[in-house]
C-alpha positions in Angstrom: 26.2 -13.8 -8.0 23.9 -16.5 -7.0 20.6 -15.4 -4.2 21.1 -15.7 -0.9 19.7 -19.2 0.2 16.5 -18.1 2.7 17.7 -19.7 6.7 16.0 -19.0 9.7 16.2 -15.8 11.2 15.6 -14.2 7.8 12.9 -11.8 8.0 11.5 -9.8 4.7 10.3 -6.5 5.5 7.8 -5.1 2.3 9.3 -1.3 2.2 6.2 1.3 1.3 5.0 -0.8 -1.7 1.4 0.1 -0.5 1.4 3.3 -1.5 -0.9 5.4 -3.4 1.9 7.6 -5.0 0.1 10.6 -4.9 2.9 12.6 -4.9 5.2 14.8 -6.5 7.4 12.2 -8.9 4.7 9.4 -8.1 4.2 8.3 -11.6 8.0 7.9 -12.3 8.1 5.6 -8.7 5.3 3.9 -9.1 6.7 2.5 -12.8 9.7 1.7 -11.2 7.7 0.3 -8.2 5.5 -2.3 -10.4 9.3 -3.4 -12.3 9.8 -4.7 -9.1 6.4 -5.8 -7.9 6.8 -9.7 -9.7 10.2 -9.8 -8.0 9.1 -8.9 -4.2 5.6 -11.2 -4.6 8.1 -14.0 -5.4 10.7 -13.8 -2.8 7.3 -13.2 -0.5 6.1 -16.2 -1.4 9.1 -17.9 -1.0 9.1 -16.9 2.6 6.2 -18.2 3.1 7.1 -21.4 1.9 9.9 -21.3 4.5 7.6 -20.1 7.5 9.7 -16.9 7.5 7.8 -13.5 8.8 6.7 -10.9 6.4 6.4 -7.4 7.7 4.9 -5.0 5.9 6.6 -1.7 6.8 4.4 1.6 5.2 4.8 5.4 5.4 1.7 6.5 7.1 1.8 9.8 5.0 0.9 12.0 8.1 -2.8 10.3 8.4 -2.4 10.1 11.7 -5.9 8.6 12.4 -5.5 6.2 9.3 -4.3 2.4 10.2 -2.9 -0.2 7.6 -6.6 -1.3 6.6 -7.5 2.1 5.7 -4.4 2.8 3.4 -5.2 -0.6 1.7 -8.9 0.5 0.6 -7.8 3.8 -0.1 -5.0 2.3 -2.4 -7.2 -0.5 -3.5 -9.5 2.6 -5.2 -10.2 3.0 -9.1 -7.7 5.5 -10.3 -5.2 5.1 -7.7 -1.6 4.9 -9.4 -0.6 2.3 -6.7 -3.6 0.3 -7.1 -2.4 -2.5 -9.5 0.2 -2.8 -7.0 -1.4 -3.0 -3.7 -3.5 -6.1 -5.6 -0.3 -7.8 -6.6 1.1 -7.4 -3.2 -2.0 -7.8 -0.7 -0.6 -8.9 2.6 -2.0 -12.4 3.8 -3.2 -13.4 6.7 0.2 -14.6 7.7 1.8 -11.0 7.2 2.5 -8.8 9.7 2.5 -4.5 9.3 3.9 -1.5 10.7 3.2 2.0 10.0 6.4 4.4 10.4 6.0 8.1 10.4 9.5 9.1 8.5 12.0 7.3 6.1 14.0 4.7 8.3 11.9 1.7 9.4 13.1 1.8 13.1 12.3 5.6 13.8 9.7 5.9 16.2 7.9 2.5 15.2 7.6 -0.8 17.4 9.8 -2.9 14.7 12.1 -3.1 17.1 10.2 -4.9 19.4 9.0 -6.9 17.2 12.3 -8.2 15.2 13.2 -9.3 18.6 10.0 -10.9 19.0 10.6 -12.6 16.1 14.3 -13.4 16.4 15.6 -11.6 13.8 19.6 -12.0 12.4 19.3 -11.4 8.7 16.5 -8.9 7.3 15.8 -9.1 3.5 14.7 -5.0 2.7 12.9 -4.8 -0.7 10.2 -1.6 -1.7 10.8 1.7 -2.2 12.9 3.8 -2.1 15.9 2.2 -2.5 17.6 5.4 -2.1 15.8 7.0 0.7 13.8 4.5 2.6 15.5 1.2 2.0 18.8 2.8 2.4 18.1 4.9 5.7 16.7 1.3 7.3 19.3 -0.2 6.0 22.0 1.9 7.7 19.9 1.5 10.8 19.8 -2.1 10.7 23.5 -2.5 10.0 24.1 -0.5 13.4 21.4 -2.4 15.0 23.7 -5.7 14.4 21.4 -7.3 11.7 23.0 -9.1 9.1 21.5 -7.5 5.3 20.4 -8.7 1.9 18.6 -6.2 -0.3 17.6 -7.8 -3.8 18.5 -5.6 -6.1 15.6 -7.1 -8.6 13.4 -5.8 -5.5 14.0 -2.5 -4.7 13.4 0.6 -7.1 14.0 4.4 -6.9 12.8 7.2 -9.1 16.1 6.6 -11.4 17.9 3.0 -11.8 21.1 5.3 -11.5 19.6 5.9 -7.9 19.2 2.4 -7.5 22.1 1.1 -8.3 24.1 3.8 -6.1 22.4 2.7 -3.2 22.7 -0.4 -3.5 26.9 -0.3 -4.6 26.9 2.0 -0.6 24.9 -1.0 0.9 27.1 -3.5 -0.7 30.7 -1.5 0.6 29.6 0.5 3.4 27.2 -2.4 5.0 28.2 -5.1 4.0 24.8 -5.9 2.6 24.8 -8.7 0.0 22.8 -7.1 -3.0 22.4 -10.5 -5.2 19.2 -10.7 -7.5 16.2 -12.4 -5.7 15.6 -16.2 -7.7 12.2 -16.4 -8.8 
C-alpha cells in the first residue's frame, strides 16, 4: 500500500530516537533504532519541505534537572550507543521538543497544548518503541480524536515480531494507516 500523501494538519512527532540506550536491552533497540534512522530523517525532511511541524517527543529518563540540550550533548558523547543516531537525527532549528516523564506522549507533558497550537488532525508517530511508546501515544491520540499514520519503515522495537504486532493492533484497533514511509 502506497504512503500516505503528507496534507496540512499532519504533524510528525520523533518518538525517543534521542536516546542514549543505556539500558537494559539497549544494544538490541538501538540496532533496531538506526534500521529505522534513514527512514524517519526522510519523512522529516519531507515535512519540512511541506512546512509541517516536527516535534521531537523524548523520555527524560528521570533527569529531572536535564532539558532537551542536555540529553543531546550527553548522547552526542564518544561511546554513546545512541550517538550515531542523535547525529543522523539532530533536530533543526525549525523543530520543536518535548520531554515526557512516562511511555505515552500526552502524559503529564504540554503536547497537548501545543498540537492545538499547532492545529493538529493527523499525527505521523515514528521512534521507539513501537510496542511500548509509539503504541501507548497512539492509543492516546486515537481517543484524543487525531487521525494516525505510523510508518512502519519508521518505527522499531526490540523484536520485528514486536513491531509488526503493534502495528497489525494500530492498523485494527485504531484505525491507524501503517503504510511504509516513501523515501
Amino acid at each position: 500500500m502506497p504512503a500516505p500523501k503528507l496534507r496540512r494538519g499532519d504533524v510528525l512527532l520523533i518518538i525517543d530516537m534521542i536516546n542514549t540506550f543505556a539500558f537494559e536491552d539497549g544494544a538490541a533497540l538501538a540496532e533496531h533504532a538506526n534500521g529505522i534512522g534513514e527512514a524517519v530523517h526522510a519523512l522529516r525532511t519531507q515535512c519540512h519541505r511541506h512546512k509541517l511541524p516536527v516535534v521531537y517527543v523524548n523520555d527524560n529518563f528521570g533527569q529531572w534537572r536535564q532539558g532537551f540540550e542536555e540529553l543531546l550533548h550527553k548522547v552526542a558523547r564518544p561511546g554513546c550507543r545512541g550517538q550515531r543516531l542523535a547525529a543522523r537525527l539532530r533536530p533543526t532549528r525549525q523543530d520543536l521538543f518535548v520531554l515526557k516523564p512516562r511511555h505515552s506522549v500526552f502524559y503529564q507533558t504540554p503536547l497537548p497544548t501545543l498540537l492545538d497550537a499547532l492545529e493538529a488532525k493527523r499525527l505521523i508517530l515514528t521512534g521507539i518503541a513501537a510496542d511500548s511508546c509509539v503504541l501507548s501515544s497512539a492509543t492516546e491520540a486515537h481517543v484524543r480524536g487525531y487521525a494516525l499514520w505510523v510508518p512502519g519503515n519508521a518505527v522499531a522495537s526490540l523484536t520485528p515480531q514486536r513491531t509488526s504486532r503493534a502495528l497489525a493492533y494500530i492498523r485494527e484497533s485504531l484505525g491507524g494507516e501503517t503504510a511504509d514511509a516513501g523515501a
